[in-house]
N, C-alpha and C positions, 0 to 999 in steps of 0.2 A: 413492563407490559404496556405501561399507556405509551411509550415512544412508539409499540408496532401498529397501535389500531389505526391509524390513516392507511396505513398498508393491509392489514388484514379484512377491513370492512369497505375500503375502495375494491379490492379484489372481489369482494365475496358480492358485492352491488353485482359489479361485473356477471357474473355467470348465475346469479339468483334470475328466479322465474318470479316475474314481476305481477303484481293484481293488475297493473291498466298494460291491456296487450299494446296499445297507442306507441308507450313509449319500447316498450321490447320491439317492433319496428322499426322505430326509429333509429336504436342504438344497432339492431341490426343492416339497418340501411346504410347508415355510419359507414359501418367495416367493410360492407361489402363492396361502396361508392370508395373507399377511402385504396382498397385492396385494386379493384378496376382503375383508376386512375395513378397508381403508382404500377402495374402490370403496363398499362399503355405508356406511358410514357416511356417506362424502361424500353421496348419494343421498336417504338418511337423513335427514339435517338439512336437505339441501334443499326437501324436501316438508315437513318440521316446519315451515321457514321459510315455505315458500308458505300453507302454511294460516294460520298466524299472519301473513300481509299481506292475504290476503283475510278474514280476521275483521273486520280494524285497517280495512281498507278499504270494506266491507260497513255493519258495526255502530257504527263511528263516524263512519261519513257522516251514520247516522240520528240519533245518539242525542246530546243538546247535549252540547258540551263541559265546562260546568260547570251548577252551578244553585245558585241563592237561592233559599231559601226564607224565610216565616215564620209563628210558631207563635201564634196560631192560622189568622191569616188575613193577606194583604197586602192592604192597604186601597188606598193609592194606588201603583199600580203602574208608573203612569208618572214619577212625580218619578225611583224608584227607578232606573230604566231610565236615565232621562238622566242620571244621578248615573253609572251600571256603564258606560255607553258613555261616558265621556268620559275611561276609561284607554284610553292607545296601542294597546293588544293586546285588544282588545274590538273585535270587527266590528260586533254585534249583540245583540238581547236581544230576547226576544219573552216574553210571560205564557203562563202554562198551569195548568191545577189536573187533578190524576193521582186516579184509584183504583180500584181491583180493578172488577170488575162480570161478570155471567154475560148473555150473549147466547142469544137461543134463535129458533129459525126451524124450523117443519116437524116439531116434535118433539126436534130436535136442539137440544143446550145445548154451549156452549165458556166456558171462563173467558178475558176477553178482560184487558187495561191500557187503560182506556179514559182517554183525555185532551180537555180544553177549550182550543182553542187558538183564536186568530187569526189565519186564514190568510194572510191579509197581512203579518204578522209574524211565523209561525212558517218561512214561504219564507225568512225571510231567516236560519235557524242550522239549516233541514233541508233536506237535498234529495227528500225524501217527494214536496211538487209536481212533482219532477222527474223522478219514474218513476211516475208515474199510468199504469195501463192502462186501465180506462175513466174517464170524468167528470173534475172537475177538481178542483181544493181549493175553489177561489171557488165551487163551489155549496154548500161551509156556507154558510149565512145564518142570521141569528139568527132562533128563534121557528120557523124551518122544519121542526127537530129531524130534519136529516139527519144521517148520518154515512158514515166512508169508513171503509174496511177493507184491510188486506193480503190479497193473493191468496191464500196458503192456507186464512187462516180464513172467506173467502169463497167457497172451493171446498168447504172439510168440512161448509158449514152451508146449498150448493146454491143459492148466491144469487145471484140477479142484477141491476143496477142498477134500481130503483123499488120491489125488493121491501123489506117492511117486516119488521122485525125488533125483540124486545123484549128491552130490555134494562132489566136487575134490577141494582139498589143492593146491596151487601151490609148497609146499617144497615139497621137495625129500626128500624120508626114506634110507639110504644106508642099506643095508642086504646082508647076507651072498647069495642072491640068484640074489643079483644084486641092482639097483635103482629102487624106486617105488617113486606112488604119492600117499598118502592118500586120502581117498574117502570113504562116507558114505551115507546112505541111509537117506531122513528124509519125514514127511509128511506136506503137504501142508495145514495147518489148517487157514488159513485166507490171506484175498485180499486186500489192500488196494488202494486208488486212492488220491493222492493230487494235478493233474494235475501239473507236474514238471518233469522234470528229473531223479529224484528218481524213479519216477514210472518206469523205464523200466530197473532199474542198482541196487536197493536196494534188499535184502532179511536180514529178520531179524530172529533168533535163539536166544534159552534162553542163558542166560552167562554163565552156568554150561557145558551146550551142546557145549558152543562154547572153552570151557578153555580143554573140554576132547580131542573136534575133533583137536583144536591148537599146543592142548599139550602147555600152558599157565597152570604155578604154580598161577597167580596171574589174573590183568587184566590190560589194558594198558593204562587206563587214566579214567577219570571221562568227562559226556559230562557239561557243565555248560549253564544255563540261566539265562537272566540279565531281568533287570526290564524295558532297554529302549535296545533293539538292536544298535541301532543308538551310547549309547555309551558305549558298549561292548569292545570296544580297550582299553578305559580308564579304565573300571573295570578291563578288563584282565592284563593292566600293572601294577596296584596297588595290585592283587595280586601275581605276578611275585617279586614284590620290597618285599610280606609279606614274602610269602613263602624262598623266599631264598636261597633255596638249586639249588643246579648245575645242581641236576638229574630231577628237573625239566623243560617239553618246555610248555611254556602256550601261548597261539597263540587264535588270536579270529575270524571270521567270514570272515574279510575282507582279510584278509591272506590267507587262504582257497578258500573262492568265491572272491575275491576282482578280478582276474583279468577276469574274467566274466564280472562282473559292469563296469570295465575300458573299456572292451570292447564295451560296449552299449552307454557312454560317449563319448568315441574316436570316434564312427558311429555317433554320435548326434551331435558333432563339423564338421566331415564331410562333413556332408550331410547338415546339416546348412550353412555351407563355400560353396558348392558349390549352392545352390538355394540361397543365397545371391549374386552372379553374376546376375542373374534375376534380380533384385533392379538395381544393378552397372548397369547393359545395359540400365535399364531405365532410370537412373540419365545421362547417357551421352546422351540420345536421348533428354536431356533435352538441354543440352549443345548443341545440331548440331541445335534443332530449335531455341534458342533464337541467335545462331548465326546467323542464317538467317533470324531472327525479326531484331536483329540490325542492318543489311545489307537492309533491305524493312524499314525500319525506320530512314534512314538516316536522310531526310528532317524534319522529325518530330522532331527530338533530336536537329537538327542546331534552330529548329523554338525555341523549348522550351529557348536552351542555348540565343538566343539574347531575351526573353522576363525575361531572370533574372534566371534561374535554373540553380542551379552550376552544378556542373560534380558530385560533390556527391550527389547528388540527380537525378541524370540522372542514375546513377547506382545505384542507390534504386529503380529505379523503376524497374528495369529487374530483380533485385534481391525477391524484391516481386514476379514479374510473374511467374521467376519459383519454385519461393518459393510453391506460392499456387495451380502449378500445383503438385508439389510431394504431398503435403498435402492433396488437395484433392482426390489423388491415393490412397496417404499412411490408409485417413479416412474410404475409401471404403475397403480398402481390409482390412484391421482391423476386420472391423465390420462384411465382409464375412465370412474370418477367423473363427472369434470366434464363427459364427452363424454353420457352418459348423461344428468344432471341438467338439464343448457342443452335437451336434445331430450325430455324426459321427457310431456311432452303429448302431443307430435306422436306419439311411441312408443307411448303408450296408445292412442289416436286410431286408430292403425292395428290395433293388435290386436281393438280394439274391432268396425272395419268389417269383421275377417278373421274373428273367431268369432262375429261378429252378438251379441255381449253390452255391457251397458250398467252399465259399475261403481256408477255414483253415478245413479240412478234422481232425475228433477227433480222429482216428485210428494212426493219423500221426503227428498235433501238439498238444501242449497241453494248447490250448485256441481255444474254436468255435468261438469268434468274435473279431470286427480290437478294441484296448483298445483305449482309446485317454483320456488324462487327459490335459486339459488347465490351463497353469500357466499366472498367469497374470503378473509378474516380466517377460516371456517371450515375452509377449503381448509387454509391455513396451519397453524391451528390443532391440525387432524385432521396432518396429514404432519410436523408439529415433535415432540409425542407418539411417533408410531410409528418413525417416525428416532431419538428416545431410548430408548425399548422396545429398540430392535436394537443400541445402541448397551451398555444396562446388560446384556443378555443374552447381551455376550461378554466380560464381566469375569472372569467364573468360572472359563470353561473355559481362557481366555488367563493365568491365572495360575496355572493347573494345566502347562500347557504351560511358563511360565518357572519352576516348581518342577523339571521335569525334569533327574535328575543324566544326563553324558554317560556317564561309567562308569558306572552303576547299566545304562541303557540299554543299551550297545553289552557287554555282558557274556556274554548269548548268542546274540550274530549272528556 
């Protein structure tokens, strides 16, 4: 029997109606601060997470997995090609040469990334063809000097399919008449939309059109796709070790976008770090009421200690109390938590059609609703933390409680 009572009289503290209402406040405040701060968090990192799968999903549908380059030009591009596709974890390879350029239509100027691709080969490591809004890829043709555009910077610059648009090299021609910029006319023969980025900075042209407007004898690299994104570094560095040569840079995805990602990781620690204070406040509110339980329990601890409870067991039982007041904070907001984060769309969704308001404006980001992806290792992760917050947070007061003498105590009662 004496082994149960740290469990049966920490429990029964727990859910007793106390004489100083002070501290039932406080132990209430506990749970409810402890319940709130593991609800938010979970919530929290659900949305971190949803943004970071719709980036991942978004921006590296578009953007090749890895890339060859060489300095200064890649002459024979297709040996290369058959050489890079003929590792297992290589789907594909298509050519491209990349560089800055200014676009201008109607007065209006945008700094665009304009690329030389083959659309026949570049279908096969983008999906760009496969969210065309108007036109197609197949009307690059060479010598035609069309190009295609992403839907924003086709909306900001009021364009629409045949209209012509010029676009400006940033190198300088030296001439006998001075410095000039290169500048060419081309037609806008398709739109595309992959809700990203791209959309507002990409324009694509044929390779031929882009090797005459560059002045490129050759082209500047090959784009490559892998058969798992994820391990793209690893395929890229094994063919970095084949290939060999000096004059190649093979660089994969994460190099590129990596500090993008890092950025969204670094916000997710953050902002994790600080609504983890919200836990912390509530694990010390734990700490100020059992301090004040063991101060209105003086007599109670003197009585237990002269009917035989040792002093470890006088501190297991606070240690229980405020054990199960975190726990049962920690279980509720868990379970809020994840009821929230699973419906967090459909939730906005509704408020959206009730106040007639529109958070994410599609002219301006490039997702209409909040993402939220719940991980359940987060789940874990967030409720093993606030379960030990509540657990170190009745050390104190529980060994303030097994310091108590019985005589010292029961002296003036």
């Amino acid at each position: 029997m004496l082994k149960n009572i740290p469990l049966y009289i920490g429990l029964r503290y727990t859910r007793a109606k106390r004489r100083n209402q002070f501290i039932s406040f406080i132990s209430a405040f506990s749970l409810v601060g402890m319940a709130l701060g593991v609800m938010a968090l979970i919530i929290v990192m659900s949305v971190m997470n949803g943004f970071d799968r719709e980036m991942k999903e978004r921006i590296l549908s578009v953007i090749p997995h890895g890339y060859i380059d060489e300095v200064p030009a890649l002459k024979d591009w297709q040996a290369l090609a058959a050489r890079v596709e003929q590792h297992p974890d290589v789907v594909a390879s298509a050519p491209y040469i990349a560089s800055s350029a200014m676009v201008s239509y109607a007065g209006g100027f945008e700094a665009i990334e304009l690329q030389g691709v083959l659309p026949e080969a570049e279908a096969r490591v983008s999906i760009v063809n496969q969210r065309m809004l108007v036109g197609d890829m197949a009307a690059l043709q060479p010598g035609e000097y069309g190009i295609v555009m992403g839907r924003l910077l086709a909306s900001r610059l009021m364009l629409t399919p045949g209209d012509k648009v010029r676009v400006t090299s940033p190198e300088i021609n030296m001439t006998p008449m001075g410095a000039f910029t290169r500048s060419r006319s081309f037609t806008l023969v398709g739109v595309f939309e992959v809700k990203a980025q791209v959309d507002s900075t990409l324009a694509l042209i044929h390779l031929s059109d882009a090797q005459k407007f560059l002045r490129q004898p050759g082209v500047q690299g090959l784009h490559v796709k892998t058969t798992d994104l994820y391990s793209a570094g690893r395929v890229m560095a094994e063919l970095r070790q084949q290939l060999g040569e000096q004059t190649f840079q093979v660089k994969d995805w994460s190099q590129t976008q990596g500090s993008l990602f890092q950025a969204v990781k670094m916000e997710k620690i953050v902002i994790g770090s600080l609504l983890m204070i919200i836990i912390a406040v509530a694990a010390f509110n734990i700490v100020s009421s059992l301090v004040l339980m063991v101060a209105d329990k003086r007599s109670d601890i003197a009585v237990l200690r002269t009917m035989g409870v040792s002093a470890r067991q006088v501190m297991a039982i606070f240690i229980v109390q405020g054990s199960a007041v975190g726990l049962i904070g920690t279980l509720i907001g868990a379970l809020l938590g994840c009821m929230v984060a699973l419906s967090l769309t459909p939730i906005m969704g509704f408020f959206e059609s009730l106040l007639g308001l529109e958070v994410f404006d599609p002219e301006v980001y490039f997702i209409t609703q909040l993402p939220s992806l719940l991980l359940w290792q987060d789940v874990a992760f967030i409720c093993t933390v606030a379960l030990l917050l509540s657990f170190i947070a009745t050390l104190y007061p529980a060994y303030r409680a097994a310091q108590i003498e019985p005589a010292e105590a029961l002296r003036y009662e």
